[in-house]
N, C-alpha and C positions, 0 to 999 in steps of 0.2 A: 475414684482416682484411676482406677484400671480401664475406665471407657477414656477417660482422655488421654490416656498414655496410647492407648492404642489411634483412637484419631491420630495424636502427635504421627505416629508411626509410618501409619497410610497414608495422611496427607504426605508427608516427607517421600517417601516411597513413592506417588505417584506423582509428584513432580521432580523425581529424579530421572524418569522415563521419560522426560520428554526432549522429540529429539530434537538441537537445536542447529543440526549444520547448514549451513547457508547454501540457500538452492543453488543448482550449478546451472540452467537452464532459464534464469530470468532473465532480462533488458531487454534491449528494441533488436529486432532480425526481423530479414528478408522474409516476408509469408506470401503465399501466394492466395488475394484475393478477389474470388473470379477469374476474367479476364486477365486480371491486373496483378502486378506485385509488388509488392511496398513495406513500409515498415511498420513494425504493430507492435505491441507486449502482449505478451506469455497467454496462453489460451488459461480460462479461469471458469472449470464444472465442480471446483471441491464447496464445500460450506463453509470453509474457513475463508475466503476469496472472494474481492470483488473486485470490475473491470471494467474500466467506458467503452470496449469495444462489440458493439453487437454481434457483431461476427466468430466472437471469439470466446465468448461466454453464455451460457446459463441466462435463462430470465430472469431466475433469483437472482444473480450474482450482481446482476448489471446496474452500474452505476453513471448517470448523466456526464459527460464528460465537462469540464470546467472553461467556460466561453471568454473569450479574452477580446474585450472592449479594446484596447488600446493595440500595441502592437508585441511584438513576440519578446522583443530583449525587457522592455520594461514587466511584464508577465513572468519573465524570468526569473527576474531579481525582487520580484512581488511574492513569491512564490521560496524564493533563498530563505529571504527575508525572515516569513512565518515560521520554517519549518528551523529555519536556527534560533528564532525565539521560544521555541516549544523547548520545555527540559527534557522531555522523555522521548526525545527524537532527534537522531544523531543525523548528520549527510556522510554518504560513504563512499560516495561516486556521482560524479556531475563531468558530461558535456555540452557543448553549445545546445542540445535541444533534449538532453535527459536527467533529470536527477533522479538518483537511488539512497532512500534513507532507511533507517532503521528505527523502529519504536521498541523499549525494551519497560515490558511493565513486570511489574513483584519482582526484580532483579533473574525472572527466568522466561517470561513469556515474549519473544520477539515476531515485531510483524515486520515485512518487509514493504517498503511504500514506493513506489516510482512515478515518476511524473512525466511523458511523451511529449513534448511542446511539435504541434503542427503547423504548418503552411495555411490549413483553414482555420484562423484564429479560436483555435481549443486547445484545452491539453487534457492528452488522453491520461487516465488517470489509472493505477490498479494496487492493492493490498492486497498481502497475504500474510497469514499467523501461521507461525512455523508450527509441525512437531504435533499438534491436535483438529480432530477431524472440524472441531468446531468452535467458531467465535466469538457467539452468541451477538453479535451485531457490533463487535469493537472496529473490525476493519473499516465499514461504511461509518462508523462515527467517527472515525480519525480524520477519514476524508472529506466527509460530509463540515468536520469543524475547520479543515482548513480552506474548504470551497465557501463556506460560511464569513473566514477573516478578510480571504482574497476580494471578493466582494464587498465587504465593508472598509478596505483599506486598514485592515488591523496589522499593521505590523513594524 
């Protein structure tokens, strides 16, 4: 009885530490890439984080970015679509070419998810889990399942 009282305790205790403030430094800005300068999302070297932009991430991190057959407004709303059909993933912010959502798992762990729609029919894609170094592979499967739907018209 005294070893599970005490788990109870630890676990409790170590998810009360985790921190969940909402990054101040995420969505699309000015970067300067090369020559050139343009808009990108967030540079992504943590283990908790993954990113379609080669440039700006980690080899681990990097994730394919999601090709858009059709054109950019219907890819938009393909993309609304899923991510309001999923329960455990809110939209917190959306303009004509970015959405920012939020996934909230066990009522404490938050990733944050953003979607970059570009001019070369892709949209740049990036996750991150708040508060812990690591995410044991949740962010590229949150992405991976909704690059998955878009593709299959699931939504």
């Amino acid at each position: 009885m005294r070893k599970i009282i005490l788990l109870l305790v630890t676990t409790l205790f170590a998810t009360s530490c985790i921190d969940n403030t909402p990054p101040k430094d995420r969505g699309v800005s000015v970067r300067k890439m090369g020559e050139v300068s343009g808009f990108s999302l967030k540079e992504c070297y943590e283990k908790n984080c993954v990113n379609s932009l080669k440039s700006n991430t980690d080899e681990n991190q990097f994730i394919e970015p999601i090709k858009i057959i059709s054109n950019k407004e219907i890819a938009f709303e393909k993309i609304m679509k899923i991510v309001l059909k999923e329960q455990d993933i809110n939209i917190v912010n959306s303009t004509d070419n970015y959405i920012y959502a939020t996934q909230t798992l066990y009522g404490k762990l938050i990733t944050d998810i953003e979607f970059y729609f570009t001019n070369v029919k892709q949209i740049h894609i990036r996750a991150q889990l708040r508060g812990i170094p690591y995410d044991l592979g949740n962010s590229r499967r949150v992405l991976e399942n909704i690059r998955f739907k878009f593709h299959q018209n699931d939504y």
